[in-house]
N, CA, C and O atoms as a Tripos MOL2 file, in Angstrom:
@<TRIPOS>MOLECULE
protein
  248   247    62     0     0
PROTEIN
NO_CHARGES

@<TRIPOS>ATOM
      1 N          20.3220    9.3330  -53.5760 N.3       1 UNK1
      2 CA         20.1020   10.4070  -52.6240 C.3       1 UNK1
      3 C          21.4350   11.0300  -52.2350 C.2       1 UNK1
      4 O          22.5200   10.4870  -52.4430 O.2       1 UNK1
      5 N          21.2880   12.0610  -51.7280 N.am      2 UNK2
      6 CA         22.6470   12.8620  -51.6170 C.3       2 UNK2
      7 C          22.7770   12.9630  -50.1640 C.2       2 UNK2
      8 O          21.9130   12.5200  -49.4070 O.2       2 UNK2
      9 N          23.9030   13.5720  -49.7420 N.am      3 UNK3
     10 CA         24.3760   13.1630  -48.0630 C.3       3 UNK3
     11 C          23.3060   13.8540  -47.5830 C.2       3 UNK3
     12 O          22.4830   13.2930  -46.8580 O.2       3 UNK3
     13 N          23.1820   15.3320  -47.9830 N.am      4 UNK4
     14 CA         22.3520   16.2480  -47.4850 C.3       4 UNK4
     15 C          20.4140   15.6410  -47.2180 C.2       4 UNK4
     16 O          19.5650   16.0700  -46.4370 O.2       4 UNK4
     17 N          20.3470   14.5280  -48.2530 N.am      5 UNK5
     18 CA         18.8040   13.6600  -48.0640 C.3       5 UNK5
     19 C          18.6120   13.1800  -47.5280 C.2       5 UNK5
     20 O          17.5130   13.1400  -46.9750 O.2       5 UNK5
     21 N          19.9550   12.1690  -47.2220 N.am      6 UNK6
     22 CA         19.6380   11.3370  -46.2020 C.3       6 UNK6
     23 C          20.0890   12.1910  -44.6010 C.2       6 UNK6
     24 O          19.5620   11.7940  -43.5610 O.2       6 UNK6
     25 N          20.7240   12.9300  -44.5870 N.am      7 UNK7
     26 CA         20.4380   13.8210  -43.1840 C.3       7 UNK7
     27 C          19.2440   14.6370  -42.9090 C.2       7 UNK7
     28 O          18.9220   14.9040  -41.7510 O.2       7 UNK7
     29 N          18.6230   15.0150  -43.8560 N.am      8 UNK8
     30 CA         17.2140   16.0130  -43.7430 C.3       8 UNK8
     31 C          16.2050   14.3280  -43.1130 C.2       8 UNK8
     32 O          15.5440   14.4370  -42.0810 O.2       8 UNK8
     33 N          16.2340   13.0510  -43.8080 N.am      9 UNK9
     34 CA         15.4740   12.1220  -43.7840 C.3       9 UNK9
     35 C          15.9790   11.4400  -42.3040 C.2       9 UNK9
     36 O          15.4500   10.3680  -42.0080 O.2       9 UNK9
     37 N          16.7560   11.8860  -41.5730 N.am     10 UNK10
     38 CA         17.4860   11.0520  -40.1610 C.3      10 UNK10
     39 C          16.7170   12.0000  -39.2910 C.2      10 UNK10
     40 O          15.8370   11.5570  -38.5530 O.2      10 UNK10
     41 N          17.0700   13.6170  -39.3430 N.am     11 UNK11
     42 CA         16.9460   14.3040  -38.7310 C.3      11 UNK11
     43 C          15.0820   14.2200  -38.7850 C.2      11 UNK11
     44 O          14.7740   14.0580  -37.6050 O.2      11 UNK11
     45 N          14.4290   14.2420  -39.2080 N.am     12 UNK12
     46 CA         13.1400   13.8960  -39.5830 C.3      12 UNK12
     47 C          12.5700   12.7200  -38.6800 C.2      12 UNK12
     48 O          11.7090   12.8490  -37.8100 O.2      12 UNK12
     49 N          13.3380   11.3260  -39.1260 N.am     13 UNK13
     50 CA         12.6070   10.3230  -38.0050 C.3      13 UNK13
     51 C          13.2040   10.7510  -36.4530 C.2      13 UNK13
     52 O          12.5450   10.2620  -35.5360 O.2      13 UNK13
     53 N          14.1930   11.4740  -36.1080 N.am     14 UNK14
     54 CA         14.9250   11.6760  -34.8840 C.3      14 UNK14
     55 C          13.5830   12.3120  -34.0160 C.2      14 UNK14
     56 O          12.9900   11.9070  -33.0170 O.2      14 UNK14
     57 N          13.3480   13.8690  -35.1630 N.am     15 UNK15
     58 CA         11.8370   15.0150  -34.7210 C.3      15 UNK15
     59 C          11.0580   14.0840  -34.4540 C.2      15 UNK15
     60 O          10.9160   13.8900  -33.2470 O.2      15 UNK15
     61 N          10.3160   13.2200  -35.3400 N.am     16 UNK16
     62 CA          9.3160   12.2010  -34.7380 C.3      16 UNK16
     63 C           9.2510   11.5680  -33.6590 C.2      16 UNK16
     64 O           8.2410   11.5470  -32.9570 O.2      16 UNK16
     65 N          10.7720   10.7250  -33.2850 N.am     17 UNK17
     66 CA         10.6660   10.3620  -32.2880 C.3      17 UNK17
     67 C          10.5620   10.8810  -31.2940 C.2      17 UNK17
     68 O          10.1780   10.3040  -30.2770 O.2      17 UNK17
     69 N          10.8970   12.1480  -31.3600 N.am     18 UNK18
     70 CA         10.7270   12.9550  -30.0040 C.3      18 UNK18
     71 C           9.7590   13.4230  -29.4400 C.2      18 UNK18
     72 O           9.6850   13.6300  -28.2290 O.2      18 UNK18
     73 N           8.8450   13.6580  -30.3220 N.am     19 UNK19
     74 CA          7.6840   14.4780  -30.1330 C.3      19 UNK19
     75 C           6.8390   13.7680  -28.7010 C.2      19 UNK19
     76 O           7.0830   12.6610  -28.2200 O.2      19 UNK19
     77 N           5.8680   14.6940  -28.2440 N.am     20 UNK20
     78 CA          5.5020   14.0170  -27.3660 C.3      20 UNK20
     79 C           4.3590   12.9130  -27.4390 C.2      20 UNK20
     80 O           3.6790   13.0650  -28.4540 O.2      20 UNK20
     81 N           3.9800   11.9030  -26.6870 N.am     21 UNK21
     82 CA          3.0840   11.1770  -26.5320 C.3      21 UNK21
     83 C           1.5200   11.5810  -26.3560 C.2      21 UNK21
     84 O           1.2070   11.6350  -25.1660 O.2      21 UNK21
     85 N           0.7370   11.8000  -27.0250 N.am     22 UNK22
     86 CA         -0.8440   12.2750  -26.7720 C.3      22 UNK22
     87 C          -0.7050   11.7690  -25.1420 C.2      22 UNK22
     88 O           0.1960   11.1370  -24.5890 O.2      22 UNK22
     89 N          -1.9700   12.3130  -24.6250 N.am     23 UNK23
     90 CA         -2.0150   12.1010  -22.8950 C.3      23 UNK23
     91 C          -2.5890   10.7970  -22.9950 C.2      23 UNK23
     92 O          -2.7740   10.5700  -24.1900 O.2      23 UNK23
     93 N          -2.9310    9.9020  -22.3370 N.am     24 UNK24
     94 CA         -3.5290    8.3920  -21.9830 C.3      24 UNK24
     95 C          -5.4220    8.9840  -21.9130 C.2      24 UNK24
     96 O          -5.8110   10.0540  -21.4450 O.2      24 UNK24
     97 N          -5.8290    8.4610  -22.2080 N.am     25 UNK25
     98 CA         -7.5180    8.5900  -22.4980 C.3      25 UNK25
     99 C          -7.7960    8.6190  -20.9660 C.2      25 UNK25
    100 O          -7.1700    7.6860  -20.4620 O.2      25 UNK25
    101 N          -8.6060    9.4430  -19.8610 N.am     26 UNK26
    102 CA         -9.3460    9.4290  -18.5990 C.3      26 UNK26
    103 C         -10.2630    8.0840  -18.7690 C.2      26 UNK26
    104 O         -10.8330    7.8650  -19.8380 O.2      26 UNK26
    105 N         -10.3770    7.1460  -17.5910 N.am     27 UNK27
    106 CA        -11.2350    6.1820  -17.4790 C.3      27 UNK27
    107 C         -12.4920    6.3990  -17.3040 C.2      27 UNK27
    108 O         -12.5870    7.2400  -16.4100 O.2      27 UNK27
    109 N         -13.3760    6.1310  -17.6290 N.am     28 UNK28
    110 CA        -14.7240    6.4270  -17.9870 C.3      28 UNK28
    111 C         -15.2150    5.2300  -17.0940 C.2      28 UNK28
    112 O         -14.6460    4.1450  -16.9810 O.2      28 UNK28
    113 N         -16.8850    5.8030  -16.2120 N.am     29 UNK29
    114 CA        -17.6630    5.6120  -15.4970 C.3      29 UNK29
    115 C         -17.3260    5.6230  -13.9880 C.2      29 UNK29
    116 O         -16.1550    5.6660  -13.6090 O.2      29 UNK29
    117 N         -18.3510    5.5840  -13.1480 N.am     30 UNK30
    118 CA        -18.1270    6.2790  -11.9510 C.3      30 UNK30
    119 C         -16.9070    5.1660  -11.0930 C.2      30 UNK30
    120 O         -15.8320    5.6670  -10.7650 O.2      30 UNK30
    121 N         -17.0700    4.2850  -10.9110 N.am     31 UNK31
    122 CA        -15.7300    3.2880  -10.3220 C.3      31 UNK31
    123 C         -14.3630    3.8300  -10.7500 C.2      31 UNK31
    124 O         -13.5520    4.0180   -9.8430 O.2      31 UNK31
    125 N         -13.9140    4.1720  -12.2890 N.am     32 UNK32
    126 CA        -12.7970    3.9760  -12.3490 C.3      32 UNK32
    127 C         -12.5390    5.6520  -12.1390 C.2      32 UNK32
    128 O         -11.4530    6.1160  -11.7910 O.2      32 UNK32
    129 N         -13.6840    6.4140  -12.4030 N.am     33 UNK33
    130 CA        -13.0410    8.0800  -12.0810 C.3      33 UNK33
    131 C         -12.8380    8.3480  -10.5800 C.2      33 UNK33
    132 O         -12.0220    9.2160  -10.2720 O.2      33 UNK33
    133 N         -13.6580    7.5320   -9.3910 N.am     34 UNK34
    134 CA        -13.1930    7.6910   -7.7530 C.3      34 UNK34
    135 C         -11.9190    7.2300   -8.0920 C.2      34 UNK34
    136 O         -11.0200    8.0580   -7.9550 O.2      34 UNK34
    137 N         -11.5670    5.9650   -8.5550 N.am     35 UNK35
    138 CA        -10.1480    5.1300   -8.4030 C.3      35 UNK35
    139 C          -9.0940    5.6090   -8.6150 C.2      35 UNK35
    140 O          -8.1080    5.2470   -7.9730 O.2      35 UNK35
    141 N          -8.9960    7.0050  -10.0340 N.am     36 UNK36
    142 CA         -8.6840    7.7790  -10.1100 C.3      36 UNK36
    143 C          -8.4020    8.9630   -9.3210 C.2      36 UNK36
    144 O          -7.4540    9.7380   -9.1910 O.2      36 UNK36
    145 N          -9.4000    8.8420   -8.9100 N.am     37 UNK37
    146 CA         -9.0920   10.6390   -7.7070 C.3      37 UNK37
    147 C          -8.3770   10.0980   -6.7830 C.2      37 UNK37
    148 O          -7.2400   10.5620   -6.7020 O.2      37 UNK37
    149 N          -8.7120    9.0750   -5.8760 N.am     38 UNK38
    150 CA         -8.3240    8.6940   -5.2520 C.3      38 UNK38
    151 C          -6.9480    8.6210   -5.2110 C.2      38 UNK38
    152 O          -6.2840    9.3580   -4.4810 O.2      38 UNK38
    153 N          -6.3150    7.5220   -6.1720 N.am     39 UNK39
    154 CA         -4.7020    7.7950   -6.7820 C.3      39 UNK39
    155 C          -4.1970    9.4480   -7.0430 C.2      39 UNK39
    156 O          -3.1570   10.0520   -6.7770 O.2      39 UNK39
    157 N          -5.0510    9.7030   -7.4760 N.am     40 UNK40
    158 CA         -3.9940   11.5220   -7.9890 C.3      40 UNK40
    159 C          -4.1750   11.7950   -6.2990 C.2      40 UNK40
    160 O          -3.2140   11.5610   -5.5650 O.2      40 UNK40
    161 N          -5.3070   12.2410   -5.8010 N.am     41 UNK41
    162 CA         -4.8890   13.0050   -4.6530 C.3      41 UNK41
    163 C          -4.4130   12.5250   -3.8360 C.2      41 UNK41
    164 O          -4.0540   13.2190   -2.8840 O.2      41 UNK41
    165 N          -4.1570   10.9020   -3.8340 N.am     42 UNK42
    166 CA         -3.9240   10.3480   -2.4380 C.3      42 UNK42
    167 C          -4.7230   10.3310   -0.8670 C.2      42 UNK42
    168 O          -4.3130   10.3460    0.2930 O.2      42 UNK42
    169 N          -5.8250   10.3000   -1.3930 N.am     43 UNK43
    170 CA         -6.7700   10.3860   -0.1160 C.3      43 UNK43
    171 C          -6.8790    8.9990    0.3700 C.2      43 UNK43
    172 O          -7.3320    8.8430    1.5040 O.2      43 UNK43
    173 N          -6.4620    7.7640   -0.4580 N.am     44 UNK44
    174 CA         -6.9870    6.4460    0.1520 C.3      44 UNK44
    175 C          -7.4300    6.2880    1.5480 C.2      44 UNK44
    176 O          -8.4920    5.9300    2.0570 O.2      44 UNK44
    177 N          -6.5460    6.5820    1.9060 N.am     45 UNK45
    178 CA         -6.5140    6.3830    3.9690 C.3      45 UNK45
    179 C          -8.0920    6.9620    4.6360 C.2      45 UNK45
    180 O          -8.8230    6.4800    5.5010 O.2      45 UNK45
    181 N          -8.1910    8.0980    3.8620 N.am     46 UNK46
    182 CA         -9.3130    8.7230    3.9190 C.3      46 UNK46
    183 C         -10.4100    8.3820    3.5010 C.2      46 UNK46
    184 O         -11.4300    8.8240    4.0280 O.2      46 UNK46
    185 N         -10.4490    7.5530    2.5030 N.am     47 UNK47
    186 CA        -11.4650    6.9150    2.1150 C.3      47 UNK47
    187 C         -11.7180    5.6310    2.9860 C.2      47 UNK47
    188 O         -12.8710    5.2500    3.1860 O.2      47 UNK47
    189 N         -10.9770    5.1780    3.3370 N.am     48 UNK48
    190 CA        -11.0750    3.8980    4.0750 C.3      48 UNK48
    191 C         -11.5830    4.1990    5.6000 C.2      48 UNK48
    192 O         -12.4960    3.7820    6.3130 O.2      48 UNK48
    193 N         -10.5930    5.0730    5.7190 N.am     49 UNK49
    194 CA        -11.4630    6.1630    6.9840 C.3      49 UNK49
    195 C         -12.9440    6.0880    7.2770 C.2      49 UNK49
    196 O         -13.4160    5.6740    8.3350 O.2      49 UNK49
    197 N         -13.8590    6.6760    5.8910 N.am     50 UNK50
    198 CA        -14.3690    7.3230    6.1700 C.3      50 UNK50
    199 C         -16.0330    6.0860    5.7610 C.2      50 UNK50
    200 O         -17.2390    6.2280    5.9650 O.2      50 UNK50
    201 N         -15.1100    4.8700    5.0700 N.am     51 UNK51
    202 CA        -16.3020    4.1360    4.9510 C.3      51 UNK51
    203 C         -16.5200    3.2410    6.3120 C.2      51 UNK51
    204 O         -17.5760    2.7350    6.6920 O.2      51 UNK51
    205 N         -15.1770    3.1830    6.9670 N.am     52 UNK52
    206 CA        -15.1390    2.2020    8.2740 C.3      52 UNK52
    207 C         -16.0220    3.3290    9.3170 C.2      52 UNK52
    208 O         -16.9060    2.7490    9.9480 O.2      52 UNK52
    209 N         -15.9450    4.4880    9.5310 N.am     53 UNK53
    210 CA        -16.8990    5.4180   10.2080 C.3      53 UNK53
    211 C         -18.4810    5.2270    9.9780 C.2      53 UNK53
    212 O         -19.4180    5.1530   10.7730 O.2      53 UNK53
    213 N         -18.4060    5.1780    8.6130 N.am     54 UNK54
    214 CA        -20.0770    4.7610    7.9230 C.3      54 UNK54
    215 C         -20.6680    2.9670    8.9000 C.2      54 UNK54
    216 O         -21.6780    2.9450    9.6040 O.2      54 UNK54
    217 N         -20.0000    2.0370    8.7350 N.am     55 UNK55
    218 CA        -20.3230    1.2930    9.2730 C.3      55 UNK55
    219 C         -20.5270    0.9200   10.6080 C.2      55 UNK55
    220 O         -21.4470    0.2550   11.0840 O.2      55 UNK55
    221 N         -19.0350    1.7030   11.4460 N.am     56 UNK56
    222 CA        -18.9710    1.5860   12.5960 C.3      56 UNK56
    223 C         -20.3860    2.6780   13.0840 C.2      56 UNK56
    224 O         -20.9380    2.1850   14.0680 O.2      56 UNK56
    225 N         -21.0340    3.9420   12.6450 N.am     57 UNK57
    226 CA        -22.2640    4.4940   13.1610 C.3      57 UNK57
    227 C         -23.3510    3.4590   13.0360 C.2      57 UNK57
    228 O         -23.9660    3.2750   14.0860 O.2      57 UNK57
    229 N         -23.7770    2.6590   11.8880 N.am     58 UNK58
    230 CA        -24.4730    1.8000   11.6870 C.3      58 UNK58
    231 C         -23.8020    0.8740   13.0230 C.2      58 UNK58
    232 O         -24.0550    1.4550   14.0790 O.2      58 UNK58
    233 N         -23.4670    0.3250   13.1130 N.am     59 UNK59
    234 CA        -23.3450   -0.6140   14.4130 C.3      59 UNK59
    235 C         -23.4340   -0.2140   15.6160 C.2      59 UNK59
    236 O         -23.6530   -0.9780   16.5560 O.2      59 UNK59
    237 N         -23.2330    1.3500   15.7500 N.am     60 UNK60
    238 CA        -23.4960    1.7430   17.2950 C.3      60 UNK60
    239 C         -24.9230    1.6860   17.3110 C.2      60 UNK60
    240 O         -25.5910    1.2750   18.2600 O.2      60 UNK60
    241 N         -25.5860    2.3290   15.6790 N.am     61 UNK61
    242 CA        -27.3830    2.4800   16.0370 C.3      61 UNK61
    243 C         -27.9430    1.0970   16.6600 C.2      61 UNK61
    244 O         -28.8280    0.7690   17.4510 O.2      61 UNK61
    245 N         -27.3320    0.7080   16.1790 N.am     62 UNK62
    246 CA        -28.1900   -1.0610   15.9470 C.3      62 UNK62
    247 C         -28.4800   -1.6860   17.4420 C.2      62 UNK62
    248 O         -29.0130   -2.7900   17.5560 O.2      62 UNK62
@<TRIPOS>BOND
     1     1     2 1
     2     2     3 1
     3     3     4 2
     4     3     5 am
     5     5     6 1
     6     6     7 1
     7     7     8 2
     8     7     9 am
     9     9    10 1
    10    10    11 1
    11    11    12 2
    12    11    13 am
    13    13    14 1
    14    14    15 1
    15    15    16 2
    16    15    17 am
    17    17    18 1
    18    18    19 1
    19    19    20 2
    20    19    21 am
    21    21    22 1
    22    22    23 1
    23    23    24 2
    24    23    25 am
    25    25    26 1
    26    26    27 1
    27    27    28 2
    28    27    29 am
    29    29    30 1
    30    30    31 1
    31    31    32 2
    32    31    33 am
    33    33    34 1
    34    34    35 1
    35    35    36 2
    36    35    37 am
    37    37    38 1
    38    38    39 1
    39    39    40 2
    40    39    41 am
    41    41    42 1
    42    42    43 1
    43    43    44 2
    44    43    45 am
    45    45    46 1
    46    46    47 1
    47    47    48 2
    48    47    49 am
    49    49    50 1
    50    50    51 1
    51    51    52 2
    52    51    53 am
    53    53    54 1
    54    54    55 1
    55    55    56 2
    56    55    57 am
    57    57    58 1
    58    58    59 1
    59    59    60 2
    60    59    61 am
    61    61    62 1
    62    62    63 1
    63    63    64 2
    64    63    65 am
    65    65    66 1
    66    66    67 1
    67    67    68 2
    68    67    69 am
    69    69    70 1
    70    70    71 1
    71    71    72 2
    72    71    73 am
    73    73    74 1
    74    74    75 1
    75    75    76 2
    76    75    77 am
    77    77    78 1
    78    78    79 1
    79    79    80 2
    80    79    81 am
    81    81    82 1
    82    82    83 1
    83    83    84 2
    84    83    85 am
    85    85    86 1
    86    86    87 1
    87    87    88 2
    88    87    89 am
    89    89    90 1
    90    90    91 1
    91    91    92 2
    92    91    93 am
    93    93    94 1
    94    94    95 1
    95    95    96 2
    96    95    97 am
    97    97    98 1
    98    98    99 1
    99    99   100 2
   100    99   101 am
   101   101   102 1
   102   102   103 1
   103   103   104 2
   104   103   105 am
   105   105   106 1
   106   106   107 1
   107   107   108 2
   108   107   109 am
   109   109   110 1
   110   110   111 1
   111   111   112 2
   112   111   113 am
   113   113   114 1
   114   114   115 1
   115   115   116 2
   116   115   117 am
   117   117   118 1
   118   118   119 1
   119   119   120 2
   120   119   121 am
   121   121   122 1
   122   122   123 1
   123   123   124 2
   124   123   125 am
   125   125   126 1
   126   126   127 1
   127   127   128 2
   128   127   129 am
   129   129   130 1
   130   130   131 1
   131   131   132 2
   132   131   133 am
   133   133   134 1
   134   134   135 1
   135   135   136 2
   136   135   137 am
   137   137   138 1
   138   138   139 1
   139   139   140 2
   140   139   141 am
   141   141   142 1
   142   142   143 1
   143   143   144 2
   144   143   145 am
   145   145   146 1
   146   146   147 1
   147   147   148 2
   148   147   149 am
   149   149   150 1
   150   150   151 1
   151   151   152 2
   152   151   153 am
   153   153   154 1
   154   154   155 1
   155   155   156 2
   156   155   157 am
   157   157   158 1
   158   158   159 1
   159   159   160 2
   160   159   161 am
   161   161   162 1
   162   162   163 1
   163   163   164 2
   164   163   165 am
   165   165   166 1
   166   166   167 1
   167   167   168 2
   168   167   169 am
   169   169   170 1
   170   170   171 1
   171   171   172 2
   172   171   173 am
   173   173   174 1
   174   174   175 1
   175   175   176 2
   176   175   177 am
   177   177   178 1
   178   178   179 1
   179   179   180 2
   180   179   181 am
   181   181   182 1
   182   182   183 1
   183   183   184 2
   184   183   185 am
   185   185   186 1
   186   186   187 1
   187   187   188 2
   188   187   189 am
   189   189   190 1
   190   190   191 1
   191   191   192 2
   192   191   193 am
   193   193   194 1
   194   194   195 1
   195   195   196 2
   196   195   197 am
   197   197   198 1
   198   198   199 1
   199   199   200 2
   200   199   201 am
   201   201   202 1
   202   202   203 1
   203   203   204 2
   204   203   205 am
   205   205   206 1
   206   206   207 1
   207   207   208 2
   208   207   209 am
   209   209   210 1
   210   210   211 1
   211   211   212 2
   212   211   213 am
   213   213   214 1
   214   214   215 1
   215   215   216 2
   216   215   217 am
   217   217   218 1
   218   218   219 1
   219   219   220 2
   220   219   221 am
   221   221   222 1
   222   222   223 1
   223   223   224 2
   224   223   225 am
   225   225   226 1
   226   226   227 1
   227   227   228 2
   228   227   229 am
   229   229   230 1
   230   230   231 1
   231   231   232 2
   232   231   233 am
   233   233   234 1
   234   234   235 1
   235   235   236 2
   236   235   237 am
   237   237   238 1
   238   238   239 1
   239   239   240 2
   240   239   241 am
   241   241   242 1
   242   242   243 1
   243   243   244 2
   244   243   245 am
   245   245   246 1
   246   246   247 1
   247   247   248 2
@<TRIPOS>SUBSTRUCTURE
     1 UNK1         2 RESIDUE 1 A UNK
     2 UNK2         6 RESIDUE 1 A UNK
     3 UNK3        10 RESIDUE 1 A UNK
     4 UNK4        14 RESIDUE 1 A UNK
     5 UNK5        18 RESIDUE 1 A UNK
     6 UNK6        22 RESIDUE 1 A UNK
     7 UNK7        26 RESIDUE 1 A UNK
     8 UNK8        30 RESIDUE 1 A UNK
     9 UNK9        34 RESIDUE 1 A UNK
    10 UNK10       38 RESIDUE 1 A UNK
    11 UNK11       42 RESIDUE 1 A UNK
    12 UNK12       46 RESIDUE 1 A UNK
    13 UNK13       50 RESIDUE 1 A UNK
    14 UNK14       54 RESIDUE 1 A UNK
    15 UNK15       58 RESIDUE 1 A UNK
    16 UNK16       62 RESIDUE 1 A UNK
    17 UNK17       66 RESIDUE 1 A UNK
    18 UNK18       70 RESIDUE 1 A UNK
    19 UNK19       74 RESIDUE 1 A UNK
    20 UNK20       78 RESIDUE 1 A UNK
    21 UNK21       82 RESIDUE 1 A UNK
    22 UNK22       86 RESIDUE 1 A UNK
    23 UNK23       90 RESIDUE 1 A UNK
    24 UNK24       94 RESIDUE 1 A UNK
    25 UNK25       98 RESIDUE 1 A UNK
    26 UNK26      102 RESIDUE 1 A UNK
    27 UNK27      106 RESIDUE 1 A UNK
    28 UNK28      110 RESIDUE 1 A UNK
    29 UNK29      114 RESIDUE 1 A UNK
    30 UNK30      118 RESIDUE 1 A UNK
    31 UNK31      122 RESIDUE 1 A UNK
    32 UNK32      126 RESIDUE 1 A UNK
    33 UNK33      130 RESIDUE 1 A UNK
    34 UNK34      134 RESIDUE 1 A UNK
    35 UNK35      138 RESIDUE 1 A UNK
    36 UNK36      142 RESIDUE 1 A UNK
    37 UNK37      146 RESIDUE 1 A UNK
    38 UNK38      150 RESIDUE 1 A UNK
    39 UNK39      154 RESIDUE 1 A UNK
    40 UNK40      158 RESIDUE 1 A UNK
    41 UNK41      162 RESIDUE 1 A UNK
    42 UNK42      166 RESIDUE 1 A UNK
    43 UNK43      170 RESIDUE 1 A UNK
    44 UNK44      174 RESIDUE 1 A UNK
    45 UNK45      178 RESIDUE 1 A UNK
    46 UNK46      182 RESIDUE 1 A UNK
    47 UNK47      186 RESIDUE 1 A UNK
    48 UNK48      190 RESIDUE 1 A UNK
    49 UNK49      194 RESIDUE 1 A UNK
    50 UNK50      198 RESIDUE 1 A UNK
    51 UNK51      202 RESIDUE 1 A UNK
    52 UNK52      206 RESIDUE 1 A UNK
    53 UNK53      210 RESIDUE 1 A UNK
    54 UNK54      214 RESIDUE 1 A UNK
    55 UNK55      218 RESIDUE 1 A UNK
    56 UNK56      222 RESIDUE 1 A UNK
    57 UNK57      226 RESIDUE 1 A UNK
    58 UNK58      230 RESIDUE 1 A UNK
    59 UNK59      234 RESIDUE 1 A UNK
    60 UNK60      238 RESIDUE 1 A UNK
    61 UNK61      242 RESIDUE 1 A UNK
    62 UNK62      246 RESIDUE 1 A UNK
């Protein structure tokens, strides 16, 4: 091979390596897509919020 082959063949695995990563696959079924939202938007607090409200009405009815 000539200098010029093996630089076309460096420069080649270098492009590869760079390229980007496909995105990570979305988690599939209803648990892991809330768990999801939850994380991206950052609502946790809100969620916790809003199930301790759910219970605490149930305990005032009662």
């Amino acid at each position: 091979m000539s200098t010029e082959d093996k630089m076309l063949e460096e420069l080649k695995k270098i492009s590869a390596s760079l390229e980007k990563a496909p995105p990570p696959v979305p988690p599939k079924g209803f648990v892991n897509e809330f768990k999801d939202f939850l994380s991206k938007y950052k609502i946790l607090g809100l969620a916790v919020a809003f199930v301790l409200a759910l219970y605490v009405g149930l305990l005032i009815q009662a």
